[in-house]
VOKOLDO-317600 format. One line per 3 residues: their letters; for each residue x, y, z of C-alpha. Coordinates in steps of 0.25 Angstrom, whole numbers, plus 5000, padded with zeros to 4 digits. Each point is the difference from the previous one (the first is absolute). Last residue first. Example, Ala and Ser with C-alpha at 12.3 -4.5 7.8 and 13.67 -1.06 7.14 Angstrom:
sa = 5055/4996/5029; 4994/4986/5002
This chain:
xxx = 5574/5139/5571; 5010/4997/4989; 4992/4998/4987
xxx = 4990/5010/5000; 5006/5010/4990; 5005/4987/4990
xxx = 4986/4994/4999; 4995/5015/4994; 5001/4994/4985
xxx = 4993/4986/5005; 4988/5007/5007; 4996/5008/4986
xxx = 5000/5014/5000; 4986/5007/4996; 4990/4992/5000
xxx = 4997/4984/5007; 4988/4993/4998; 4998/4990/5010
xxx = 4997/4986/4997; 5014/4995/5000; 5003/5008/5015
xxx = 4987/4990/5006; 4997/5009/5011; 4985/5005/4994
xxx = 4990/5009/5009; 4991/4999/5011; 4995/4985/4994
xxx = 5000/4996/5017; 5007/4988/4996; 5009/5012/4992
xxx = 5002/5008/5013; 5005/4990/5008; 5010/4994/4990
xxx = 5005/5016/5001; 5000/5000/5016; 5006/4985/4999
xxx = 5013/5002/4993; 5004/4988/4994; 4995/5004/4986
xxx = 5005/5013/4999; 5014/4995/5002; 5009/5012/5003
xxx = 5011/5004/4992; 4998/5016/5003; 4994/5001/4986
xxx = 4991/4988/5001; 4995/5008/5014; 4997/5012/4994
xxx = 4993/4993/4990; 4992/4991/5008; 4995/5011/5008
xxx = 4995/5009/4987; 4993/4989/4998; 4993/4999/5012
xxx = 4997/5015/4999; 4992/4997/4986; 4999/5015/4997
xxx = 5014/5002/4996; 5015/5007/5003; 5014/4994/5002
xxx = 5010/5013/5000; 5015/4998/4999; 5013/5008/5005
xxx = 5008/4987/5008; 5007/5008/5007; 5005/4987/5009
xxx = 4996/4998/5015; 5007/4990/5014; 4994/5000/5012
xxx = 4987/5005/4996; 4993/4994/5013; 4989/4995/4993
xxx = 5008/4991/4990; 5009/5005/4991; 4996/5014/4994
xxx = 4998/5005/4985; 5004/5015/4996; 4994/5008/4991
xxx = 4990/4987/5000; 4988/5008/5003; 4988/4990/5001
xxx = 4986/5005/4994; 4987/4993/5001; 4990/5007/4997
xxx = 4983/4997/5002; 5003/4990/5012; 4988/4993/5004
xxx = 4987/5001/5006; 5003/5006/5013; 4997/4988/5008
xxx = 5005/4991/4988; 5015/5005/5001; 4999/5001/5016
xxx = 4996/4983/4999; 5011/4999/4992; 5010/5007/5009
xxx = 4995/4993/5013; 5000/4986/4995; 5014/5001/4994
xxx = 5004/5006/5013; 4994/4989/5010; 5012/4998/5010
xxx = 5004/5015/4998; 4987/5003/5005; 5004/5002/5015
xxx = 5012/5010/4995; 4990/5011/4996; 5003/5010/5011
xxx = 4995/5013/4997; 4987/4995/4994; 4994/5008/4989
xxx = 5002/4988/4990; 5000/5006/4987; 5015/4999/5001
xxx = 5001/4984/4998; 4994/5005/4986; 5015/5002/4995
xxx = 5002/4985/5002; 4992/5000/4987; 5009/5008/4993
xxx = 5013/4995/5006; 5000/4986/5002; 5000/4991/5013
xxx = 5014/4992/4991; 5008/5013/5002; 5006/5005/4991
xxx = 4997/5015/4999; 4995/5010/4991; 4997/5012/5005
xxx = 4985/5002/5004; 4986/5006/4993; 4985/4997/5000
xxx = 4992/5008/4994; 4983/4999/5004; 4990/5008/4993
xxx = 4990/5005/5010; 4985/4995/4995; 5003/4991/5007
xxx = 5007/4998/5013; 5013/5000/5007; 4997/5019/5002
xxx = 4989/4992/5012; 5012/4997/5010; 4996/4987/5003
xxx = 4998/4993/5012; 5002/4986/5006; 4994/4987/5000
xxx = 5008/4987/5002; 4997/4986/4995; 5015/5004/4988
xxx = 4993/5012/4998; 4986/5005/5001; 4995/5015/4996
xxx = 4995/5011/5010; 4998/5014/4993; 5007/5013/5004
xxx = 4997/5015/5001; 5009/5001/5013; 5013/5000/4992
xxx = 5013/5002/5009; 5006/4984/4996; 4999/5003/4986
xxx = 5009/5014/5002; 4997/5010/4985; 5009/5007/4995
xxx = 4993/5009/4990; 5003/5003/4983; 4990/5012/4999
xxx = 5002/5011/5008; 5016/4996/4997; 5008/4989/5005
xxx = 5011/4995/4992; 5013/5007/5007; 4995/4992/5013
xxx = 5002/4986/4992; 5008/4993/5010; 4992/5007/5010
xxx = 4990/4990/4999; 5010/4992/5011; 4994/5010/5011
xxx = 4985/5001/4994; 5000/4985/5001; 5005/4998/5015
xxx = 5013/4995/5003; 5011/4988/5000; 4988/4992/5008
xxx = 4992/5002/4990; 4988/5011/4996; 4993/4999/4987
xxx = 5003/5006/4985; 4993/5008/4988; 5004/5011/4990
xxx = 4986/5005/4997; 4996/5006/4988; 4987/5009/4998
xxx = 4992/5006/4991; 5007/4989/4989; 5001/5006/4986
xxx = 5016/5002/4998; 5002/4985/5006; 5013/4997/4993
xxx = 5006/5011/5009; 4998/4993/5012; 5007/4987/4992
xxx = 5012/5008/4995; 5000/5006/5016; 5001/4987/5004
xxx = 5011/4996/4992; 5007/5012/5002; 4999/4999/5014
xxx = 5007/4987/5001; 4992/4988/5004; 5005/4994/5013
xxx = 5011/4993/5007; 5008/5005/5012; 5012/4993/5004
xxx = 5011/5012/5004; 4990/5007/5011; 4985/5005/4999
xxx = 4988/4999/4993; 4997/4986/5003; 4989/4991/4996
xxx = 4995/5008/4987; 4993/4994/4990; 4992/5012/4994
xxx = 4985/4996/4998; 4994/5012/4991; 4985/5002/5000
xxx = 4994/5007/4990; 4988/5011/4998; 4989/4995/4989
xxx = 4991/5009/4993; 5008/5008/4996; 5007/4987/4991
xxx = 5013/4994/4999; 4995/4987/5002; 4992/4996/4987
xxx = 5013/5007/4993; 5009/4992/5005; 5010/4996/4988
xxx = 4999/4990/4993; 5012/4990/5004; 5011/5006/4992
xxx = 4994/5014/5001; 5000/4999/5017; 5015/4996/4998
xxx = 5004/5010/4990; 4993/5011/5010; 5010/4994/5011
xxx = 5012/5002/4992; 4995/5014/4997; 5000/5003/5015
xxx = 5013/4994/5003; 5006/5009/4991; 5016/4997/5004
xxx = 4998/4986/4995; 4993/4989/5005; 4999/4986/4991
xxx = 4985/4996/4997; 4994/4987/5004; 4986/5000/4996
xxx = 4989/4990/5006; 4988/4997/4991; 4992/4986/5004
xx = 4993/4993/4989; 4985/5000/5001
């Protein structure tokens, strides 16, 4: 099956530039269910000072609001040594409702013990199915990735610098613990460069799909990234978690080439 990502320019309805996006690429019907609740991953590193990159909370709340059927939404992140989750989650404090929970990966004592890179750790039982998994960041580039590094937040550690050494092993082995990612979305309202977002253009674009590897390669095509030289995306496709050849991918919405000018001087 082809893989469907929609690039959709962002305009001062963020929300019916997201609902475009889910049409072009089918909609997500099978997910939005009330049987279902769903887990959001906000990429969130630091919440405070000058250099701070993470989904908007337009982009996030489009996605909440996408999911009119779930019981229950969680917007999800783990401690750091910038903060705890619940602390940075207060990006998005406007959002939460009875429905729409902050939920702190690190504090969960409902967990289940998976393996990464030969090590085991634990859980926080909302990564599995039959949770729906989003997984959401600002785009960024940086060679690591943006979608799939987004997953270095499942791990409830505080400090996480010792698996820097194996971080394409550890966000793989995260993305087939908890059985995938069922929505990838990266917000590109503004796009970053490099992890420490020293320098960022309003970019205003949304990349969206089902095939989060995909939606990867995208991103990093648009930020003049070489899909093909980045290991964590070649990783993923020996693995057959999702297709990083950018000719095979079928593009909807705005085409790469007529946004090239937005992402040329990072």
């Amino acid at each position: 099956m082809v893989s469907r990502v929609a690039l959709v320019e962002l305009n001062k309805d963020v929300r019916a530039a997201f609902n475009e996006a889910l049409k072009l690429i089918g909609n997500v019907d099978e997910l939005n269910t009330a049987e279902r609740s769903v887990v959001i991953k906000v990429g969130v590193f630091n919440h405070k000072g000058p250099r701070v990159n993470y989904p908007t909370v337009s982009v996030v709340g489009a996605i909440v609001d996408s999911f009119n059927r779930a019981p229950q939404i969680y917007l999800a992140e783990s401690d750091n040594y910038k903060g705890t989750g619940s602390e940075r989650l207060q990006v998005w404090k406007t959002l939460f409702t009875d429905r729409v929970i902050p939920f702190n990966l690190s504090e969960d004592i409902n967990t289940r013990e998976v393996e990464m890179a030969n090590e085991k750790m634990r859980f926080s039982h909302i990564l599995f199915k039959p949770y729906v998994f989003v997984s959401t960041h600002a785009l960024r580039k940086y060679d690591k990735g943006t979608i799939l590094k987004n997953l270095f937040g499942l791990l409830p550690d505080r400090k996480k610098a010792r698996f820097h050494k194996k971080l394409v092993s550890v966000l793989l082995d995260a993305y087939e613990a908890i059985g995938g990612i069922d929505l990838a979305v990266i917000d590109a309202t503004r796009t970053y460069s490099g992890p420490a977002a020293t320098k960022s253009l309003d970019t205003n674009v949304i990349v969206v799909g089902r095939d989060a590897v995909a939606v990867e390669t995208v991103g990093a095509t648009l930020v003049g990234l070489k899909p093909e030289k980045m290991p964590v995306i070649q990783e993923a496709v020996n693995r057959d978690l999702g297709e990083g050849n950018i000719e095979k991918i079928e593009i909807l919405g705005s085409s790469i080439e007529s946004l090239e000018e937005r992402f040329r001087n990072l």
